[in-house]
C-alpha positions in Angstrom: -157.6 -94.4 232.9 -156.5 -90.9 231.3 -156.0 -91.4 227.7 -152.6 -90.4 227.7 -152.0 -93.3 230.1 -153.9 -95.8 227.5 -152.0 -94.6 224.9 -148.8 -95.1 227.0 -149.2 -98.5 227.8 -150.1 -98.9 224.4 -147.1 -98.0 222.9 -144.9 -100.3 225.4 -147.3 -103.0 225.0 -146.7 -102.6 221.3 -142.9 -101.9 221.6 -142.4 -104.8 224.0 -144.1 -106.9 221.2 -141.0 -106.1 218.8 -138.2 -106.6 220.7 -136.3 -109.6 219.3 -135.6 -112.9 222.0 -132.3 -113.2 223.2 -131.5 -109.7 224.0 -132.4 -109.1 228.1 -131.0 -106.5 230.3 -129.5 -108.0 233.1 -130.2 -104.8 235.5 -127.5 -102.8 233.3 -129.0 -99.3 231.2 -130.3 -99.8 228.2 -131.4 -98.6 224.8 -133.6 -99.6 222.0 -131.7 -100.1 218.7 -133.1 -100.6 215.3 -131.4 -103.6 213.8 -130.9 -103.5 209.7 -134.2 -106.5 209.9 -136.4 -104.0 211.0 -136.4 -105.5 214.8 -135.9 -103.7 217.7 -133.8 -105.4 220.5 -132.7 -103.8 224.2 -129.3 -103.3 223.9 -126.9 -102.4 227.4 -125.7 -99.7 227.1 -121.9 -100.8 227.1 -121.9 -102.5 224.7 -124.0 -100.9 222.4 -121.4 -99.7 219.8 -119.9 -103.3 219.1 -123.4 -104.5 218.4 -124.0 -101.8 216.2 -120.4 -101.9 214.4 -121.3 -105.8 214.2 -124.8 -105.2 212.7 -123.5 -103.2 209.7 -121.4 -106.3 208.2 -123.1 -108.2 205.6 -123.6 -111.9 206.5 -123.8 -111.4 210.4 -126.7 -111.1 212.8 -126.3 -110.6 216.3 -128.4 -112.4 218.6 -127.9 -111.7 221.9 -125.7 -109.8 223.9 -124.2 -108.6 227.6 -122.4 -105.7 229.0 -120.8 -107.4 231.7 -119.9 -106.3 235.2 -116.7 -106.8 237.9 -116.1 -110.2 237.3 -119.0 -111.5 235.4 -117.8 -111.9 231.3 -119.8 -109.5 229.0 -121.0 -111.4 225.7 -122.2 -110.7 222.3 -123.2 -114.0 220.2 -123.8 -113.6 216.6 -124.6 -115.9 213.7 -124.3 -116.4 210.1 -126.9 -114.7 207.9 -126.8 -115.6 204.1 -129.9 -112.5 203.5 -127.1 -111.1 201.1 -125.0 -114.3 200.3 -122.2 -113.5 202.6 -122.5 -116.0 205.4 -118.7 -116.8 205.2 -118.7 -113.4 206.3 -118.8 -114.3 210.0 -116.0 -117.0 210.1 -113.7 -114.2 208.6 -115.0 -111.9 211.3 -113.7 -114.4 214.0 -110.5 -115.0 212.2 -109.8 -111.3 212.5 -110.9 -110.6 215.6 -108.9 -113.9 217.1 -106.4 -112.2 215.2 -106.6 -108.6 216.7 -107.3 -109.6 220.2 -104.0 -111.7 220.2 -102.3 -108.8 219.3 -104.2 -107.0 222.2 -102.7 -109.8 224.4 -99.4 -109.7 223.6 -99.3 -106.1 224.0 -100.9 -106.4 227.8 -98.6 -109.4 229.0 -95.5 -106.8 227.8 -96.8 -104.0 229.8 -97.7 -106.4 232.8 -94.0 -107.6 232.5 -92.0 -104.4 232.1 -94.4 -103.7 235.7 -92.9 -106.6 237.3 -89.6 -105.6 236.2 -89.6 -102.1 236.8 -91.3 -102.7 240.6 -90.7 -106.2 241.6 -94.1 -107.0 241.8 -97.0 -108.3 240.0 -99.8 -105.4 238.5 -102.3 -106.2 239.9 -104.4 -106.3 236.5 -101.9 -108.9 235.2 -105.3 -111.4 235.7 -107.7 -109.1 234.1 -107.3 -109.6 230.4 -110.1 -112.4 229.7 -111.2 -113.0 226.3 -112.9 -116.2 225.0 -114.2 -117.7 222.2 -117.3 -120.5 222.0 -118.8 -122.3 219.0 -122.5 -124.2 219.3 -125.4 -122.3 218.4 -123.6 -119.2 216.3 -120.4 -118.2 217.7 -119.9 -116.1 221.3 -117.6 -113.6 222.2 -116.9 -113.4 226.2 -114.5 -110.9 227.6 -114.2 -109.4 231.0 -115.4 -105.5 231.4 -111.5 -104.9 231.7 -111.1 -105.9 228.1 -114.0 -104.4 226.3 -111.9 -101.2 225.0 -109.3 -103.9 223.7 -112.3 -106.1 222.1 -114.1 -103.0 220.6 -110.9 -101.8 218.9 -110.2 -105.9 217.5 -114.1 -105.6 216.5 -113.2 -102.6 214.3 -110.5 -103.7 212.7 -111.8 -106.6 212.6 -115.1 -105.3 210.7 -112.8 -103.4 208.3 -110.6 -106.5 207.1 -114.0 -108.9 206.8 -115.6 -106.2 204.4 -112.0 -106.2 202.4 -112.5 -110.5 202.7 -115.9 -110.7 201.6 
């Protein structure tokens, strides 16, 4: 084996080594990011700026995290992390986000209706807006692809208002 090749598959053997469990790439493109611990996870792509927006709160630590495709939810679950005293942090994070993505709702089932009024018939994304919550281990947000931009801008308001909270 050339010694460039050695030193190839040393550098993935050594990089696969770091990456943090719990983040897998489901087929989707991918990047390595840094997280503020010093690990490196695989991140997809699409959903790599929420992770990184999440990741720069105090008192949060992401944990795993999906893109999502057609109708398959993407995810990102995230959990408490008291390395600076500001676990509370996350549970104001998911108030505000709650919050925003409500908003986000309202604001979609207006413009679905005004559709339905104005054309006398449904649109046919009036189904599309999914966004879930779940508690257990950490807390997970789920939302279909069709919602991410409406997610991502709850996420950063969301961010801002926790770091005014906290």
């Amino acid at each position: 084996m050339s010694d460039d090749l050695k030193m190839s598959a040393q550098s993935q053997n050594k990089q696969a080594s770091t990456v943090k469990d719990g983040y897998v790439s489901f087929g989707h493109p991918s990047v390595t990011l840094k997280l503020p611990s010093g690990q490196f996870v695989e991140i997809d792509e699409g959903v790599l700026d929420l992770i990184k927006l999440m990741n720069t709160i105090p008192g949060i630590e992401t944990k795993g995290s999906c893109q999502g495709q057609d109708a398959t939810y993407g995810y990102v679950q995230f959990m408490p992390d008291d390395t600076s005293g500001k676990a509370h942090a996350s549970v104001y994070f998911m108030y505000h986000i709650l919050k925003n993505m409500h908003g986000a709702w309202v604001m979609h089932r207006h413009r679905m209706g005004e559709h339905q009024q104005s054309t006398g018939s449904e649109h046919p994304d009036a189904y599309k807006f999914k966004f879930t919550t779940e508690l257990g281990n950490g807390y997970v947000l789920k939302w279909s692809p069709y919602t991410y931009p409406a997610v991502l801008a709850a996420a950063h308001k969301a961010a801002e208002e926790t770091m005014q909270d906290t």
